[in-house]
C-alpha positions in Angstrom: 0.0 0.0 0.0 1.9 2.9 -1.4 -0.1 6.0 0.5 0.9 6.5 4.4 -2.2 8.2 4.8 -4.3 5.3 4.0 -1.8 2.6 5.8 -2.1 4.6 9.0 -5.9 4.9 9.0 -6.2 1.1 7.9 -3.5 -0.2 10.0 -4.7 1.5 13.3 -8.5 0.2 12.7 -6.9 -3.7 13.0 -4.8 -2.5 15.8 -8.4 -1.6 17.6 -9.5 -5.1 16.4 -6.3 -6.5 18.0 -5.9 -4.2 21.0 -9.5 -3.8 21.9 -9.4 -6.3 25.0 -6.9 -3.6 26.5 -9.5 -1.3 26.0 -12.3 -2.8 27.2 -10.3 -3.5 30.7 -9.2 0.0 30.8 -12.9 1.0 30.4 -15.1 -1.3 32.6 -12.7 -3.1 35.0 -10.1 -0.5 36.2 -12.7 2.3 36.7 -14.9 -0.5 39.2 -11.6 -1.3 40.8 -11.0 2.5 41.9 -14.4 2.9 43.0 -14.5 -0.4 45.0 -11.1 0.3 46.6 -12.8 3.7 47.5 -15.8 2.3 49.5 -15.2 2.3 53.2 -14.9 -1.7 54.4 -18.9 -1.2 55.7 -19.7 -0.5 52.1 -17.9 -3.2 50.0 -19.3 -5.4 52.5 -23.1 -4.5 51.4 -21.7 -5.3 48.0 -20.4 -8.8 48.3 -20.8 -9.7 44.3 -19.3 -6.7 43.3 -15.3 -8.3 43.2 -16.7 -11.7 41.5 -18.5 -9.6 39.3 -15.3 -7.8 37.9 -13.8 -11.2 37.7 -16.5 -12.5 35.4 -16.5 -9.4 33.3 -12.7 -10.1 32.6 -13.2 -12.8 31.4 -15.9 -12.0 29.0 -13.3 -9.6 27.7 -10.8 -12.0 27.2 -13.6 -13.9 25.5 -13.6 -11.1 23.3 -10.1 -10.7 22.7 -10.2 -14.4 20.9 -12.2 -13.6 18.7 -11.2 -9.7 17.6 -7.5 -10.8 17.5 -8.6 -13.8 15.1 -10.2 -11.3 12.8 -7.4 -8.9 12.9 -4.9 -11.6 12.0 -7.1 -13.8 9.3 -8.1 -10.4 7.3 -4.9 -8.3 7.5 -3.4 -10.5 4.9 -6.8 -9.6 2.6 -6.0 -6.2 2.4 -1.9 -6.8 2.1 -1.3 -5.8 5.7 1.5 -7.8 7.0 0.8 -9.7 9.9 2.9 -8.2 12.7 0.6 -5.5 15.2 3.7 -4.3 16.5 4.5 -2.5 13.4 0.5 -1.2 13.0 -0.3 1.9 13.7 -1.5 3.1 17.1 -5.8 3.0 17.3 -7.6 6.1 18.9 -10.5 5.9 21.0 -13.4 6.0 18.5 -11.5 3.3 16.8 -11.9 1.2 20.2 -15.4 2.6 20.3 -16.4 1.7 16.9 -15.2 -1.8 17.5 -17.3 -1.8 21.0 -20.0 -1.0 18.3 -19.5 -3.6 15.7 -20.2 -6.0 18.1 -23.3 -5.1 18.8 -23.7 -5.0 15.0 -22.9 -8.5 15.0 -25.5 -9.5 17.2 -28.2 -7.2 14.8 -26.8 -9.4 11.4 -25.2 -12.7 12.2 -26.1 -13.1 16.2 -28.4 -15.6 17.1 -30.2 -12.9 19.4 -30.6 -10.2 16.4 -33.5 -11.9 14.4 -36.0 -10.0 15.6 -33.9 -6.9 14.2 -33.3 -8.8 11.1 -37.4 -8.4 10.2 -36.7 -5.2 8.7 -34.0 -7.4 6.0 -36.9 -9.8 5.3 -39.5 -7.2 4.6 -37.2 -5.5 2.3 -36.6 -8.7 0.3 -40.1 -9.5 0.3 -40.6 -6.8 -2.0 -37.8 -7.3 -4.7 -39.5 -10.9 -4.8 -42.5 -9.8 -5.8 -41.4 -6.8 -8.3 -39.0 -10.3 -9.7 -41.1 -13.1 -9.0 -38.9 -15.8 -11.3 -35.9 -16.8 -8.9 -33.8 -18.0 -12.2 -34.0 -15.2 -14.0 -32.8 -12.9 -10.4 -29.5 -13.8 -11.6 -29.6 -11.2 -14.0 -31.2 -8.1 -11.4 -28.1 -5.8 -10.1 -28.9 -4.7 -6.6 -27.3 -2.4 -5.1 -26.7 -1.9 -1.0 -25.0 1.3 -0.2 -24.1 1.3 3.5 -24.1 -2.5 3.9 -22.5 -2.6 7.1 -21.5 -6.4 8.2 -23.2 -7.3 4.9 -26.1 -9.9 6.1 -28.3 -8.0 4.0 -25.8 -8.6 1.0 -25.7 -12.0 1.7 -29.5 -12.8 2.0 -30.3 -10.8 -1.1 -28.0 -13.5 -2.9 -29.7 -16.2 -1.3 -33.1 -15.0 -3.2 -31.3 -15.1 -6.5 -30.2 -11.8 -6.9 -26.4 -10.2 -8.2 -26.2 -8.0 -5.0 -23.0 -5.6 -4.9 -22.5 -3.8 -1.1 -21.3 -0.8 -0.4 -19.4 0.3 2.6 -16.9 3.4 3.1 -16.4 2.1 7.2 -12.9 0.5 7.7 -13.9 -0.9 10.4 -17.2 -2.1 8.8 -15.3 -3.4 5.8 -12.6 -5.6 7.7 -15.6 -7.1 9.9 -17.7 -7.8 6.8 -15.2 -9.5 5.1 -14.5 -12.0 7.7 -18.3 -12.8 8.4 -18.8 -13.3 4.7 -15.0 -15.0 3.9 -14.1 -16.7 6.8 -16.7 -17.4 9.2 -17.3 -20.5 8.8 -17.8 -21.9 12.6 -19.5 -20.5 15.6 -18.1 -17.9 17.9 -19.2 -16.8 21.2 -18.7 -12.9 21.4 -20.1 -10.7 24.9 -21.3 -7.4 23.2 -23.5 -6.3 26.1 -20.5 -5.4 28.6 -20.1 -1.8 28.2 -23.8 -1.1 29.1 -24.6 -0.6 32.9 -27.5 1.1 33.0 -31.0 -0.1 32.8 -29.4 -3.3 33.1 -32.4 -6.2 34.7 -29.7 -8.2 36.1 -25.6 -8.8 36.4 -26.2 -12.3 33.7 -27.5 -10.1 31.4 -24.7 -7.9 31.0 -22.2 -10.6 31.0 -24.2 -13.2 28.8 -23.1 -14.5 25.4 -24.2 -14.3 21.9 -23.5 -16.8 19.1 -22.6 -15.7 15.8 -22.5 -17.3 12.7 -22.3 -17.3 9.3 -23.3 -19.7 6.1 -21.2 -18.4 3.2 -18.3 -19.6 4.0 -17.3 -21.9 1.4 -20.6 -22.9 -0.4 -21.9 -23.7 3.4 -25.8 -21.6 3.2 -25.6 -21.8 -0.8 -26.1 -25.9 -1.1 -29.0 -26.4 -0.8 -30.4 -23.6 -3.3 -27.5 -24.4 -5.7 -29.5 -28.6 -5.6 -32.5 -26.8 -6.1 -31.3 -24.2 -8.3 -28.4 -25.8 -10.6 -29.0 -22.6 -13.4 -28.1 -20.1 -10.9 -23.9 -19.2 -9.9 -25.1 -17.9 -6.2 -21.0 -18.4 -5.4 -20.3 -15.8 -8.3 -23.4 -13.3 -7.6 -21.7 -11.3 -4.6 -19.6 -8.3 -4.4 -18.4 -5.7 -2.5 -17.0 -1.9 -3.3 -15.2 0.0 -0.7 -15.6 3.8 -0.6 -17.9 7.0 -0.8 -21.1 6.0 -1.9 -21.4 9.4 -3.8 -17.9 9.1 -5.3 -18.7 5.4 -6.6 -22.2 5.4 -7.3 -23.1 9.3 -8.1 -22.4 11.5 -11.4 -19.3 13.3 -11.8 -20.5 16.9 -10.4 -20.7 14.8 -6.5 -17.0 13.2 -7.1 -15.1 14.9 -3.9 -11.7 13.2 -4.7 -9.5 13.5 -8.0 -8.2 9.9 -7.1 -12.1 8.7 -7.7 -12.2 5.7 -9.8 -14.2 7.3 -12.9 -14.5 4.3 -14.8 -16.0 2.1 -11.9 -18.6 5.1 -11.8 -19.2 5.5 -15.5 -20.1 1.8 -15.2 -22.5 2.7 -12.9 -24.9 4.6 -14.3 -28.5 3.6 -14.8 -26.7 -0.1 -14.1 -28.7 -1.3 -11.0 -32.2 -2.3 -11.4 -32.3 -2.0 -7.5 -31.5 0.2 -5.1 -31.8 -1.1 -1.0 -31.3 1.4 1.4 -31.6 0.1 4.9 -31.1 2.4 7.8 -28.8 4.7 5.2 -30.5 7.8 4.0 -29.8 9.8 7.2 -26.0 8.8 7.3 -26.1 12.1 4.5 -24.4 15.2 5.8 -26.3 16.0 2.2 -29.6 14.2 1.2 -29.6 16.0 -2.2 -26.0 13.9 -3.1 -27.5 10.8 -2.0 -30.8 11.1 -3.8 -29.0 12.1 -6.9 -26.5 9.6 -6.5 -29.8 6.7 -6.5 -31.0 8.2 -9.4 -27.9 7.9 -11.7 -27.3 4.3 -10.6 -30.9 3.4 -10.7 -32.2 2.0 -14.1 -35.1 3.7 -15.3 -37.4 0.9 -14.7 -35.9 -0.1 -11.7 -37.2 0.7 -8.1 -35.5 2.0 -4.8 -36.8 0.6 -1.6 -36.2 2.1 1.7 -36.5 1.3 5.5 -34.9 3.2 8.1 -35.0 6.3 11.0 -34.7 9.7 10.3 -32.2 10.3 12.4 -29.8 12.7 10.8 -26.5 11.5 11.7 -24.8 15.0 11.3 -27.0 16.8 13.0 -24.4 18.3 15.6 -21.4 18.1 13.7 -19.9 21.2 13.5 -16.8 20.4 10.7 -16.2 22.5 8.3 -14.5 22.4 5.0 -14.4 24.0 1.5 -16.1 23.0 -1.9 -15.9 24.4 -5.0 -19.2 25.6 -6.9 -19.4 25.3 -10.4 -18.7 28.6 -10.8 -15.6 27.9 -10.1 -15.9 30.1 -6.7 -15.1 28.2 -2.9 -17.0 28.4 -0.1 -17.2 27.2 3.3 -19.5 24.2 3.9 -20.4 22.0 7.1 -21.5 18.8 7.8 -24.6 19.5 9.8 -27.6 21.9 8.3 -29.6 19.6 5.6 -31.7 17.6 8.4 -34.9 17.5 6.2 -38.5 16.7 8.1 -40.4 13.9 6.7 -42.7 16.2 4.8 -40.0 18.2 3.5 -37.6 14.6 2.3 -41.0 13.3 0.3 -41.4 16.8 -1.4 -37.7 17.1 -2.1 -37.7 13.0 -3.2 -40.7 14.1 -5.5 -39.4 17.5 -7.2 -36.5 15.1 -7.9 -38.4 12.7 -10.4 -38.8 9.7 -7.9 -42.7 8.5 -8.0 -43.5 6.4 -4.9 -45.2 3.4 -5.7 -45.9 2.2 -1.8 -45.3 4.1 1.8 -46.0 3.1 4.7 -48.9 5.3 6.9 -47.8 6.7 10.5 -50.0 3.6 11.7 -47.7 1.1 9.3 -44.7 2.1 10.4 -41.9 -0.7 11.2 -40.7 -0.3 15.1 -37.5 -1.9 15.7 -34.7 -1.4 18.2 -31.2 -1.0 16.2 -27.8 -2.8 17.4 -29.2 -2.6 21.4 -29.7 -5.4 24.6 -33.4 -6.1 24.2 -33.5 -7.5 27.7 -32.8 -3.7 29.2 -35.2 -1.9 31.0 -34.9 1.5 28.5 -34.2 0.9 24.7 -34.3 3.7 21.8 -36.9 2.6 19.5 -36.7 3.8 15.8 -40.1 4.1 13.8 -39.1 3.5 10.3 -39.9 4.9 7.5 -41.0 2.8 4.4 -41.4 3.2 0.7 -41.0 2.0 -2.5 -39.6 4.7 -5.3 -39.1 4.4 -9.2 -38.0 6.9 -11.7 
């Protein structure tokens, strides 16, 4: 990897995949120790879980550690990364955090707790079925999934048939993905609930385990439909594309790097006869980009179907940078500012050309939690918003 820039960023995401146990214990274990040590002997003794509690916690985390070092050390030699952490660059704090993140992510797409959450994949698929009812013929649909995260959705979209290309511009999403869909091809037991002490029912909740698991590795989750469907190539229908989803997906006038691959995007264009956007439209720092961005990719008898929040993920970001107009004049933009209303995004999606074809009522709407412990006493709920677009 010839640019520094881009071997520090990836190198010090698998050093938080690597070094994350260190993390964790400087987080959750050597806080509780301070505070225990603090408590007069009358108090510790009113708490006499509290020390075999922190023991069972470390161990959770060095549950974890099996398991994120494995990844760091099977997929670092994917992306030409030699395979020597010593020699990776250093990982900040929202690295760690990301990676505290992720695994709550795999519970949502590969856990065996996060089918519940999964719903919202099913519902989605449910209606490219019926827009392409003949499963041998899928084979020739392009569906796109910008923002594919640990890509279950990828993978399921395959499963029905389909030539499904993700999209993801995470690093830390990216490496993760690639190991659930590559390499995974046996159980793990992962703790993602650690970091959460609040609204917690009980101390086994906290500490309890979740199972994940994927088919694809190998042709493991693909034998059966390849018996049943012998003119379909499910093993040659995936792919993936790392980077900006406006840069790789959108028209020229949205490229915000030189370096951009323009013939990857010039392939592109009208070349997907689906668009899936899950939990992805308010990632936008600007909705207009993304929305033009589905309609160059999007052929024009294809459809865009969305579920997801509203919650606009720049909303208090206060980072500020330059663009150029095409007048040639720069000016000062920022991340936060375009956090449309619901009225106003269906307005804007309409003055754009998009037609909806289905949308869910306020009554309709799917409620889900996203990534969380469903066994606290206080989750965040998301009421989603759903529709069905063409062009």
């Amino acid at each position: 990897m010839d640019d520094i820039e881009e071997y520090k960023a990836l190198t010090s995401v698998f050093s938080a995949y690597y070094h994350f146990h260190q993390w964790e214990y400087d987080q959750l274990i050597k806080p509780r120790g301070i505070k225990y040590n603090s408590l007069p002997p009358d108090e510790q003794r009113l708490l006499p879980w509290y020390t075999q509690h922190t023991e069972s916690l470390k161990q959770a985390i060095n549950t974890n550690k099996q398991f994120t070092q494995f990844v760091a050390l099977t997929i670092c030699k994917q992306f030409g990364i030699e395979e020597s952490p010593s020699s990776w660059y250093e990982a900040g704090h929202d690295d760690f955090d990301k990676v505290r993140s992720i695994l709550l992510q795999l519970k949502r797409e590969w856990g065996d707790e996060g089918e519940h959450e999964r719903l919202v994949f099913e519902r989605m698929i449910c209606e490219l079925n019926h827009k392409y009812p003949d499963f041998s013929a899928r084979q020739h649909v392009n569906v796109l999934l910008p923002g594919c995260g640990l890509g279950r959705l990828v993978f399921e979209v395959v499963r029905n048939g389909y030539r499904a290309q993700g999209n993801e511009f995470s690093y830390h999403m990216l490496i993760m993905a690639n190991f659930m869909l590559n390499f995974c091809s046996h159980p793990f037991q992962i703790h993602p609930y650690l970091h959460k002490f609040s609204n917690v029912c009980n101390r086994a909740d906290q500490l309890r385990s979740v199972v994940i698991l994927n088919h694809a590795g190998g042709t493991n989750g693909f034998e059966q439909l390849m018996l049943a469907h012998p003119d379909v190539p499910f093993m040659e229908l995936m792919s993936m594309a790392a980077g900006s989803f406006t840069d790789l997906y959108g028209p020229d006038s949205l490229t915000t790097n030189s370096t951009s691959p323009n013939e990857f995007r010039a392939t592109n264009k009208a070349h997907f006869e689906a668009v899936l956007t899950c939990f992805f439209l308010d990632t936008a720092s600007n909705i207009i980009e993304y929305l033009k961005t589905i309609a160059y990719c999007l052929k024009k008898s294809g459809i865009w179907i969305n579920l997801g929040p509203l919650l606009w993920h720049f909303e208090n970001d206060f980072n500020t940078s330059h663009i150029t107009l095409p007048s040639g004049e720069q000016v000062p933009t920022i991340m936060k500012g375009l956090e449309l209303s619901r009225a106003d995004l269906i307005q804007l999606i309409e003055d754009m050309g998009f037609q909806f074809e289905k949308m869910d009522t306020h009554e309709q709407r799917t409620v889900t939690i996203y990534a969380a412990d469903p066994r606290l006493l206080s989750n965040f709920t998301y009421h989603c918003e759903f529709w069905i677009c063409s062009q």
